[in-house]
N, CA, C and O of each residue as an XYZ file, in Angstrom:
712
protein
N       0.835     -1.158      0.000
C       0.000      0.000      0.000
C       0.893      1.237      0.000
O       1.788      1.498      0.804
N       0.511      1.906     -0.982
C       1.181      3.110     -1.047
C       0.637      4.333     -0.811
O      -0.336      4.497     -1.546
N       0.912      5.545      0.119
C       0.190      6.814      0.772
C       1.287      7.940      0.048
O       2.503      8.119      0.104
N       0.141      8.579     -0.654
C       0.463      9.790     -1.206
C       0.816     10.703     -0.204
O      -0.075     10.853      0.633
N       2.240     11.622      0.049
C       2.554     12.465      0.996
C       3.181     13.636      0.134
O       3.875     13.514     -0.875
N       2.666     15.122      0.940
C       3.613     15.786      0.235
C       4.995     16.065      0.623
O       5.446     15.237      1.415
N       5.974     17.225      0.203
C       7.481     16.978      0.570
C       7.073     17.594      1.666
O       7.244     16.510      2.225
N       6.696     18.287      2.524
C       6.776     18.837      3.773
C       6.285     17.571      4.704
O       6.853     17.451      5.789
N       5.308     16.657      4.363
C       4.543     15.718      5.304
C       5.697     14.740      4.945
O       5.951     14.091      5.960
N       6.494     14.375      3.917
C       7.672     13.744      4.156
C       8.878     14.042      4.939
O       9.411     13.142      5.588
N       9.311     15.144      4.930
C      10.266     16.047      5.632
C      10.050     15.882      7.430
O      10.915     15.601      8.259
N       8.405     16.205      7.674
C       8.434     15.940      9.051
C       8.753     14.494      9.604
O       9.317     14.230     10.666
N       8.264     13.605      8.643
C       8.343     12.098      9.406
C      10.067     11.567      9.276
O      10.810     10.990     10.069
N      10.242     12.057      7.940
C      12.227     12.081      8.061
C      12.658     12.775      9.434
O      13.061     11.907     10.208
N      12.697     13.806      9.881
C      12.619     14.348     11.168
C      12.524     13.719     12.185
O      13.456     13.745     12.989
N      11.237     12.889     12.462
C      11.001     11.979     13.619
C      11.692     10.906     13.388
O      12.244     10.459     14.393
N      11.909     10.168     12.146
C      12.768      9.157     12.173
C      14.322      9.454     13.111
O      14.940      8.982     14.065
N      14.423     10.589     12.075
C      16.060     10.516     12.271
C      16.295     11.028     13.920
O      17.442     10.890     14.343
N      15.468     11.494     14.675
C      15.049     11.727     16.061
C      15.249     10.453     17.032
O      15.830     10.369     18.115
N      14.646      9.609     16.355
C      14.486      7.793     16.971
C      15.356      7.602     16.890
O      16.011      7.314     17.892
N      16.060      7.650     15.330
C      17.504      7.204     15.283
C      18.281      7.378     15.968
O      19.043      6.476     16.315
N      18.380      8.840     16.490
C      19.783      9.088     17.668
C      19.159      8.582     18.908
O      19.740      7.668     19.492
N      18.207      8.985     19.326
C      17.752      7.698     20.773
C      18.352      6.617     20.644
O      19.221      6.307     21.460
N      17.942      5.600     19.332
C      18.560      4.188     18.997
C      19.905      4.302     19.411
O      20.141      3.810     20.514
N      21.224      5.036     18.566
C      22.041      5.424     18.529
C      22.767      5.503     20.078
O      23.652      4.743     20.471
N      22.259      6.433     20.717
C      22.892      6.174     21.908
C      22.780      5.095     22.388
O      23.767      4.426     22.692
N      21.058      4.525     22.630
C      21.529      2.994     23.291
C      22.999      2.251     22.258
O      23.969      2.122     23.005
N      23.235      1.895     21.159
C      23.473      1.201     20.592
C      25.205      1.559     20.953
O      26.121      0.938     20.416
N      25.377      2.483     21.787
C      26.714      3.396     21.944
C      27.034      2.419     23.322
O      27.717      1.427     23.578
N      26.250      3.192     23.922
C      25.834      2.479     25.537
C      25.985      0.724     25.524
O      26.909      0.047     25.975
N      25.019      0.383     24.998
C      25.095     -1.780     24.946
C      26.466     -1.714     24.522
O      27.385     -2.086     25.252
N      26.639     -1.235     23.323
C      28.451     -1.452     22.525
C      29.220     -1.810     23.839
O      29.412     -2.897     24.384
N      29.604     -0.513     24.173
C      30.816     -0.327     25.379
C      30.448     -1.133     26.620
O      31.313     -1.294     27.481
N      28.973     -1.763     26.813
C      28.809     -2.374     27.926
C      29.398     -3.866     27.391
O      30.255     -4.210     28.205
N      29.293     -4.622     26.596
C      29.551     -6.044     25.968
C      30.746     -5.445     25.335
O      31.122     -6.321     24.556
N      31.614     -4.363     25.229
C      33.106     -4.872     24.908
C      33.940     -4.511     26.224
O      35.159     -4.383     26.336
N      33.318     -4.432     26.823
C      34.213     -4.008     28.699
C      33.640     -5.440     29.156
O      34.515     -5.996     29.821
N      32.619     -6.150     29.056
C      32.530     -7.474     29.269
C      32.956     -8.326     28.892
O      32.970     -9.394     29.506
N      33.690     -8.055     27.195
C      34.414     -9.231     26.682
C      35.734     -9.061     26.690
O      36.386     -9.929     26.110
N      36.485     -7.897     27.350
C      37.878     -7.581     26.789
C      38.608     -8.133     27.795
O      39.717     -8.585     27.511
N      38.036     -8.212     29.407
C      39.081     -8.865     29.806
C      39.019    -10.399     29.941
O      40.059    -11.042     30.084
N      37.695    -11.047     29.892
C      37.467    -12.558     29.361
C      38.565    -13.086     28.660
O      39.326    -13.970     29.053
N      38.590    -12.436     27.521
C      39.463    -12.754     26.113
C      40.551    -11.923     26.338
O      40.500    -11.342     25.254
N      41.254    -11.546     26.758
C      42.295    -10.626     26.990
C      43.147    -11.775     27.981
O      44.334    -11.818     27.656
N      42.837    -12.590     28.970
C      43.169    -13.308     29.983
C      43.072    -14.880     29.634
O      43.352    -15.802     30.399
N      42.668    -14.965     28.466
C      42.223    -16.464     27.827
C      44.068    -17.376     27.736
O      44.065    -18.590     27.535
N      45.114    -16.814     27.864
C      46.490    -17.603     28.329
C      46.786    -16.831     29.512
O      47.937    -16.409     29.621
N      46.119    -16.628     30.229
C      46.828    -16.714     31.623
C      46.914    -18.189     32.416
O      46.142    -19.147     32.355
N      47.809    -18.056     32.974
C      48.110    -19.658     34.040
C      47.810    -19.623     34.963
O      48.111    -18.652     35.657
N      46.756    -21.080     35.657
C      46.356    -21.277     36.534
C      47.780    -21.369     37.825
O      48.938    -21.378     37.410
N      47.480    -21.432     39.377
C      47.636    -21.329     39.775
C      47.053    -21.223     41.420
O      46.129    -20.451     41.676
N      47.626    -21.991     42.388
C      46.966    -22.342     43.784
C      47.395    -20.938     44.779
O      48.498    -20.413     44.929
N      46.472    -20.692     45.190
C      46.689    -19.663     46.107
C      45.803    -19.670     47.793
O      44.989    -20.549     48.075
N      46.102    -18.741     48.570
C      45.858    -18.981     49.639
C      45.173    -17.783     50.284
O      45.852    -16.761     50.389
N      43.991    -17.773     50.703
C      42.780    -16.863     50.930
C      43.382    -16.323     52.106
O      44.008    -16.988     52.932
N      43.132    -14.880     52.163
C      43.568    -14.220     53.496
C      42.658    -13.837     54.366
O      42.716    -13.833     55.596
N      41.576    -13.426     53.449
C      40.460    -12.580     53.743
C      39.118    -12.967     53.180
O      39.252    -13.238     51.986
N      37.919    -13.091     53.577
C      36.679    -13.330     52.649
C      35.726    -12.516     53.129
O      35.295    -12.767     54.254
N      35.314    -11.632     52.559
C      33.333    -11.094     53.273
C      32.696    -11.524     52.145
O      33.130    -12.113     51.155
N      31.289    -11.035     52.522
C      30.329    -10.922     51.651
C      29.918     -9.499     51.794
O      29.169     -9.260     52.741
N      30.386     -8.189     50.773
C      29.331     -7.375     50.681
C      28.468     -7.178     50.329
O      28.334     -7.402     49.126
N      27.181     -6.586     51.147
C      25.666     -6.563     50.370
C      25.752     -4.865     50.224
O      26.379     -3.925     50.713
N      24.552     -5.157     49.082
C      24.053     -3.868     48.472
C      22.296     -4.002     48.891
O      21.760     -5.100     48.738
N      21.393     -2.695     49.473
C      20.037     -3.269     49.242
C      19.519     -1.974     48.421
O      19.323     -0.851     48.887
N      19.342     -2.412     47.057
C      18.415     -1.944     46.402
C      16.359     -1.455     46.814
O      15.669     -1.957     47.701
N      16.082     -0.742     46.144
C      14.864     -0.685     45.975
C      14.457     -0.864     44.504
O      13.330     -0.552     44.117
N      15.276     -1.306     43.798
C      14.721     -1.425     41.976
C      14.737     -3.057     42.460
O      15.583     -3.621     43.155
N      13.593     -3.573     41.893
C      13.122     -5.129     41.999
C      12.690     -5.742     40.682
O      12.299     -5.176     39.661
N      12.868     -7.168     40.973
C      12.123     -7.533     39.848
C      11.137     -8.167     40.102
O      10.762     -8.918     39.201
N      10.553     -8.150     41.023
C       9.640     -9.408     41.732
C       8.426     -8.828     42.591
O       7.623     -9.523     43.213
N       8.429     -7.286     42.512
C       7.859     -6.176     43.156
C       7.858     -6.282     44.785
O       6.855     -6.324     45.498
N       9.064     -6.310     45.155
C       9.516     -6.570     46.565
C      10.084     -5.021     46.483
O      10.682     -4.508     45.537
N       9.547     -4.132     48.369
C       9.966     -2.771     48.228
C      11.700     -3.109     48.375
O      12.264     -2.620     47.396
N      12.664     -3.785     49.291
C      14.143     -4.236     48.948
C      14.690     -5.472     48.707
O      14.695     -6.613     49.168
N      15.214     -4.726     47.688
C      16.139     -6.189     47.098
C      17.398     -6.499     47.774
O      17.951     -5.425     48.012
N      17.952     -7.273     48.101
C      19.434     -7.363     48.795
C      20.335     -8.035     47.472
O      19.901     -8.872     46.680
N      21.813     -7.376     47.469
C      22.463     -8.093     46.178
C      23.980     -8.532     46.775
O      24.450     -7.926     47.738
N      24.472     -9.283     46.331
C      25.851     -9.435     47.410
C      26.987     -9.772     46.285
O      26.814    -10.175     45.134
N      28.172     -9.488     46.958
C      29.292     -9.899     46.066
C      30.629    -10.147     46.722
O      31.125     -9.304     47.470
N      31.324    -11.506     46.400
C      32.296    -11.538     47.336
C      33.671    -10.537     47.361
O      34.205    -10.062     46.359
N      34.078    -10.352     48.693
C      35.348     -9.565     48.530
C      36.270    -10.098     49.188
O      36.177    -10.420     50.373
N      37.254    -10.243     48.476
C      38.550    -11.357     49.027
C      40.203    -10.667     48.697
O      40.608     -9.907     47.818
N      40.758    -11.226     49.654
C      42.061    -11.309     49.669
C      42.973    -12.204     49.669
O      43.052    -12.795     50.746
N      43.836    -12.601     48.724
C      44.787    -14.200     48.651
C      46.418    -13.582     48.250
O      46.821    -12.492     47.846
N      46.974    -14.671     48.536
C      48.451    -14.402     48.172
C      48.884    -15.773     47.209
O      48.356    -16.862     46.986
N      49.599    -15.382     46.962
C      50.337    -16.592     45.973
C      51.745    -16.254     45.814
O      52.217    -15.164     46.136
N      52.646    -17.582     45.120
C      54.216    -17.285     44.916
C      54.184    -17.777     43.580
O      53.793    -18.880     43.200
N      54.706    -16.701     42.820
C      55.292    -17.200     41.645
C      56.822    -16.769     41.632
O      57.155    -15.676     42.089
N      57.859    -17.771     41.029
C      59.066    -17.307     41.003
C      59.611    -16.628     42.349
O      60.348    -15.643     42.388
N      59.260    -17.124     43.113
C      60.067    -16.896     44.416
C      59.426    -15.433     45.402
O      59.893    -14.968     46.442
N      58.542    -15.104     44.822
C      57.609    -13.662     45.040
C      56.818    -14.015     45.736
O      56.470    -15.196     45.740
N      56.295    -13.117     46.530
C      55.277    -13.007     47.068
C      54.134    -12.138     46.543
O      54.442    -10.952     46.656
N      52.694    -12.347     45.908
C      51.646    -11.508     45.520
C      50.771    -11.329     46.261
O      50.773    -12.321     46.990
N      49.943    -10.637     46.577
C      48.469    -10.060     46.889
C      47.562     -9.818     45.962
O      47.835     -8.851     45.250
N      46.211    -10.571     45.644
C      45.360    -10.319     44.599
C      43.908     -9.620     45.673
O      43.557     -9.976     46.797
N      43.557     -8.955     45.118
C      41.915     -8.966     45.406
C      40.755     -9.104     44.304
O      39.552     -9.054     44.560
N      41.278     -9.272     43.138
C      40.454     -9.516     41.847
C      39.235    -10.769     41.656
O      39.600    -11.937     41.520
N      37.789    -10.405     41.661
C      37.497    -11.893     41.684
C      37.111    -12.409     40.431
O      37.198    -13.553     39.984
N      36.443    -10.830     39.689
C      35.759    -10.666     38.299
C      36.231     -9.861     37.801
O      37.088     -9.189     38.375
N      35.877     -9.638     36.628
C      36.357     -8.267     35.563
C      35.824     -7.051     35.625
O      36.299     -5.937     35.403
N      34.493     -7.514     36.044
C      33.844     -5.909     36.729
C      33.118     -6.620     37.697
O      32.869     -7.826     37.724
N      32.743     -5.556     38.651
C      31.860     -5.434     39.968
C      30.298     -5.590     39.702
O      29.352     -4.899     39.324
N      30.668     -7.377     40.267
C      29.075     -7.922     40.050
C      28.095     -7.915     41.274
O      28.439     -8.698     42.159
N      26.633     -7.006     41.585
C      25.834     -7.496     42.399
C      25.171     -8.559     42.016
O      25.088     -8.763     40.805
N      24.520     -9.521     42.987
C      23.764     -9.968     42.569
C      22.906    -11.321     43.437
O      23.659    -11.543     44.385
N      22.009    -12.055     43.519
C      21.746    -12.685     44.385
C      21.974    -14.402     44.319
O      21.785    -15.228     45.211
N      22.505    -14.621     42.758
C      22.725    -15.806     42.854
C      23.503    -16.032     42.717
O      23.778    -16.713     43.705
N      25.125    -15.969     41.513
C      25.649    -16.968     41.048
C      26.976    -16.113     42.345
O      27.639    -16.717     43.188
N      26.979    -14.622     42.068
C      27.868    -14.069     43.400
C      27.363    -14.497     45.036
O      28.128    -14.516     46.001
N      25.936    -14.818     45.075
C      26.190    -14.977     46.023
C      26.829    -16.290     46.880
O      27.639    -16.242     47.806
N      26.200    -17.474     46.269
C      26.705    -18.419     45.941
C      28.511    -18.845     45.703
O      29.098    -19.818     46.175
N      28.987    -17.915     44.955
C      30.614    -17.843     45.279
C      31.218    -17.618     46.110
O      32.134    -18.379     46.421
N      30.882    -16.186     46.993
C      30.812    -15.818     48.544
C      30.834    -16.600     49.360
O      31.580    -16.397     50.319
N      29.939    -17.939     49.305
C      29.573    -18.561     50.471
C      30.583    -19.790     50.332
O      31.097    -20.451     51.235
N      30.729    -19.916     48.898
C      31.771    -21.545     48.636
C      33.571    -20.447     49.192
O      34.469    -20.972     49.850
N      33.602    -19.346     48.818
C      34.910    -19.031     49.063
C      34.799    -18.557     50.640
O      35.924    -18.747     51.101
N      34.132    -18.140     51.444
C      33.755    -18.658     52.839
C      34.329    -19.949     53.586
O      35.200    -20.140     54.434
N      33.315    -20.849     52.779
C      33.621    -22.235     53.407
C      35.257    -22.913     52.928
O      35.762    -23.910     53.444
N      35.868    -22.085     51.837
C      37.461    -22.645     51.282
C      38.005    -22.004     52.637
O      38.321    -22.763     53.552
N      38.119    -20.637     52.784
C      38.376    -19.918     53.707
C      38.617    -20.472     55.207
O      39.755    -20.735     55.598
N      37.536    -20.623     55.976
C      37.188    -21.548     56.794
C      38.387    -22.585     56.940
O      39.367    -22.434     57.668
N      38.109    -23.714     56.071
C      38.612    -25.007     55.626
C      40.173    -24.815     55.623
O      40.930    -25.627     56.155
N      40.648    -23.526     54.897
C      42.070    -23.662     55.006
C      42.192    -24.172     53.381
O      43.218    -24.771     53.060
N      41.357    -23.978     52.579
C      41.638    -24.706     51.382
C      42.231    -23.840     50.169
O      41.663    -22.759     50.009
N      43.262    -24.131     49.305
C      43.510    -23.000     48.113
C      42.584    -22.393     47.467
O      41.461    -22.170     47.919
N      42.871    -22.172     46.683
C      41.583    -21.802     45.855
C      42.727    -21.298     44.304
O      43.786    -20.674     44.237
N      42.025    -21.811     43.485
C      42.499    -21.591     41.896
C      42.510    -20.188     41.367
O      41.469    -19.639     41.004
N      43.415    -19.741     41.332
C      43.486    -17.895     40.589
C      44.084    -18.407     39.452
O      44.610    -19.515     39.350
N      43.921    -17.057     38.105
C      44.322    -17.013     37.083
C      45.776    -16.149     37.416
O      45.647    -15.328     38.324
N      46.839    -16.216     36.930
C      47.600    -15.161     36.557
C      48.231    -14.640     35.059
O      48.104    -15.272     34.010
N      48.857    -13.491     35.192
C      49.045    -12.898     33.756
C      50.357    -13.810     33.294
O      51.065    -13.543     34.265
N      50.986    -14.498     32.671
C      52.578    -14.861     32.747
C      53.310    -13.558     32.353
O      54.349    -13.369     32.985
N      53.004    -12.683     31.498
C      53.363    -11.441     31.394
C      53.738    -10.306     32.456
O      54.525     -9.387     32.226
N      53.159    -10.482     33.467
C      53.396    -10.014     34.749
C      52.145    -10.615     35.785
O      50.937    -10.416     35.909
N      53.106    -11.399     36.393
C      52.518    -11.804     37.975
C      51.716    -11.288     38.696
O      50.812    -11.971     39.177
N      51.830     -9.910     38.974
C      51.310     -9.381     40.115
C      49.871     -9.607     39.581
O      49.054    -10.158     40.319
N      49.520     -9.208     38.332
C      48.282     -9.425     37.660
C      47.390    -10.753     38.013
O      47.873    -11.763     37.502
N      46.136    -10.990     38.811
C      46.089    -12.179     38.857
C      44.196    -11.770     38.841
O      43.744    -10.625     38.798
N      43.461    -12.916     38.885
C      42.046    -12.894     39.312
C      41.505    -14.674     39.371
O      41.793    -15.719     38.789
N      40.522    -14.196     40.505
C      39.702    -15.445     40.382
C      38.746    -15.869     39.649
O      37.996    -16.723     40.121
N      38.572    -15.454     38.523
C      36.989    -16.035     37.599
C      37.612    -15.136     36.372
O      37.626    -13.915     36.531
N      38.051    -15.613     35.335
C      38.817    -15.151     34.089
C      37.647    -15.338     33.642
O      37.372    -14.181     33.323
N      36.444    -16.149     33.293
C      35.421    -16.348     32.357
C      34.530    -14.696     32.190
O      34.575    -13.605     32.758
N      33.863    -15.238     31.219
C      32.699    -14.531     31.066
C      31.516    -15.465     32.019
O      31.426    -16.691     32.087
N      30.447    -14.138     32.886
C      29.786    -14.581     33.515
C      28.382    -14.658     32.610
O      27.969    -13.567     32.217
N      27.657    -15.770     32.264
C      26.961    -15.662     31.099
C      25.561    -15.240     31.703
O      24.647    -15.036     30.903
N      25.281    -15.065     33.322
C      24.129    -15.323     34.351
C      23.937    -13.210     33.660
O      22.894    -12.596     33.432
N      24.936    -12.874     33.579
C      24.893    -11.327     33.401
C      25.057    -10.906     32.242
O      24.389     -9.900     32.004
N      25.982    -11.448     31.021
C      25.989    -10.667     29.990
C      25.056    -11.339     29.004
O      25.033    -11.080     27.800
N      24.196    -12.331     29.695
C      23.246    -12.350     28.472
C      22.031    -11.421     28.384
O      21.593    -10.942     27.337
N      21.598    -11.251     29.472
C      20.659     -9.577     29.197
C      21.003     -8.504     28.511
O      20.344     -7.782     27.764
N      22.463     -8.470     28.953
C      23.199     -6.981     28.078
C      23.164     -7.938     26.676
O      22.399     -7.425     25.860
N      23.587     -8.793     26.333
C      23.152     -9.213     25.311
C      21.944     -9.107     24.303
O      22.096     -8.845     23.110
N      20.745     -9.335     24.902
C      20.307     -9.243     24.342
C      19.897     -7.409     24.151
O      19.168     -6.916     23.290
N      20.415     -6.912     24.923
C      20.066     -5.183     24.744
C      20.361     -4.540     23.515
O      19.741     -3.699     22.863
N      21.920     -5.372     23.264
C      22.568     -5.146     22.337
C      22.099     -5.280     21.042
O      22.153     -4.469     20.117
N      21.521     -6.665     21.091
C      20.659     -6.784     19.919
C      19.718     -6.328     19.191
O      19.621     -6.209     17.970
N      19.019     -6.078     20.048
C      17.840     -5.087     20.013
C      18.518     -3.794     19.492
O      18.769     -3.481     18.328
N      18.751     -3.121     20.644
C      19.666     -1.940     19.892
C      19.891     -1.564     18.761
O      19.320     -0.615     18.223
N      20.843     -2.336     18.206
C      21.076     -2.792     16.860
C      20.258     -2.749     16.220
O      19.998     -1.722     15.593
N      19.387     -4.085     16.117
C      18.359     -3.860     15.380
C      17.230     -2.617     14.808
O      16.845     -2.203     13.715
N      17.029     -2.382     15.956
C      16.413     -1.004     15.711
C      16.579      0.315     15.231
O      15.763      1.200     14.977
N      18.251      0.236     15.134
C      18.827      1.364     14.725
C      18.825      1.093     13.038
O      18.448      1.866     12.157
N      19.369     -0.250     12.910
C      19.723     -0.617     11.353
C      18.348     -0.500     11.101
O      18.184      0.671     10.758
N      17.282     -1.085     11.088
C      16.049     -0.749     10.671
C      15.176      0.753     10.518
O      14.148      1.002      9.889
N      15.776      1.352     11.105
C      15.422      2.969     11.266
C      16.087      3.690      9.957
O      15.474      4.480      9.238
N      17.588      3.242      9.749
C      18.626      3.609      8.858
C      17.955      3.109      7.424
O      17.874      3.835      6.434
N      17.509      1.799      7.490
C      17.372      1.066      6.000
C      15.528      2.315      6.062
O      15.235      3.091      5.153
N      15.066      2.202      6.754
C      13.693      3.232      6.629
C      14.418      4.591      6.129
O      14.546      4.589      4.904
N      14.744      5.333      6.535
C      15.679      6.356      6.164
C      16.030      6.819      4.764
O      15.533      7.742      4.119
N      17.386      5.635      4.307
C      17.471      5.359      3.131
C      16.278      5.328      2.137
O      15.933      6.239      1.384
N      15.405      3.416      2.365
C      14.693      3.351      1.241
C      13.583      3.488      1.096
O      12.975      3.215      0.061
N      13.041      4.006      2.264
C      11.678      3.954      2.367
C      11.145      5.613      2.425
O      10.310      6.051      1.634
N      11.662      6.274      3.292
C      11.264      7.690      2.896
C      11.850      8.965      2.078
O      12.477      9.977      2.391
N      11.230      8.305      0.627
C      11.802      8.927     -0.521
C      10.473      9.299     -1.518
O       9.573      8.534     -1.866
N      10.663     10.776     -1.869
C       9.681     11.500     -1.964
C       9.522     10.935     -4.105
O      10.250     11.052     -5.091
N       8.245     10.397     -3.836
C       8.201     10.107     -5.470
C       7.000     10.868     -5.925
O       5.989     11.243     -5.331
N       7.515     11.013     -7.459
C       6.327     12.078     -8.097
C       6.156     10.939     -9.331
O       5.346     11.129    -10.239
């Protein structure tokens, strides 16, 4: 179906498009930099060497929100915070690294908290990554956490999508024919 418009009633809706577009645009700026700060040190750390180390320190810090998903007025979110040493090459290190960024949250952190607790406790090592490039560099969870970047995931997508679809509208669709 095709709707007769004139160039001014075309001009305004080019306008609102290209309006959406930069809304799109920023998200699509925003998701970007959120999923490549999530993947850079994953993959950035993918040959680092394992290594046994020895817990100094363990809490659990909580955070209590009021943004919910479950329409509860507080949410509680927790994340472990630790201290270990290790020897490489005759050195002595100090890590406090557990993730690549600072995760709240109520399950898979909290859940880590409580197992690096009970290592703690126990007297037991616990497995860190280090850099071989330099030592001092070390962390406990080199992975990608998939419990978190698959939402930003899918933001991303979306994002995307919506922007390229706005763009291809742009292009081929609002074009003034006589």
């Amino acid at each position: 179906m095709t709707i007769e418009v004139s160039r001014a009633q075309l001009s305004k809706a080019r306008l609102g498009v290209y309006f959406v577009a930069l809304i799109a645009l920023i998200f699509v700026i925003v998701f970007s930099i959120q999923v490549v700060k999530g993947l850079a040190g994953p993959i950035s750390s993918m040959n680092w060497v394992p290594i046994k180390a020895t817990l100094m320190n363990v809490y659990i810090d909580e955070m209590i929100t009021t943004t919910t998903r479950d329409n509860r007025n507080q949410y509680t979110l927790y994340t472990p915070r630790i201290l270990y040493k290790y020897n490489t090459s005759g050195q002595e290190h100090n890590g406090r690294k557990v993730t690549w960024y600072d995760i709240y949250d109520d399950g898979f952190m909290l859940k880590l908290g409580l197992e690096l607790k009970r290592k703690f406790a126990a007297s037991e090592p616990v497995d860190i990554y280090i850099n071989p490039n330099n030592s001092a560099e070390s962390i406990l969870i080199k992975r990608v956490i998939w419990e978190h970047m698959s939402m930003l995931l899918v933001g991303f997508l979306i994002s995307w999508s919506v922007f390229l679809w706005l763009v291809y509208v742009l292009i081929f669709k609002l074009k003034y024919k006589r």
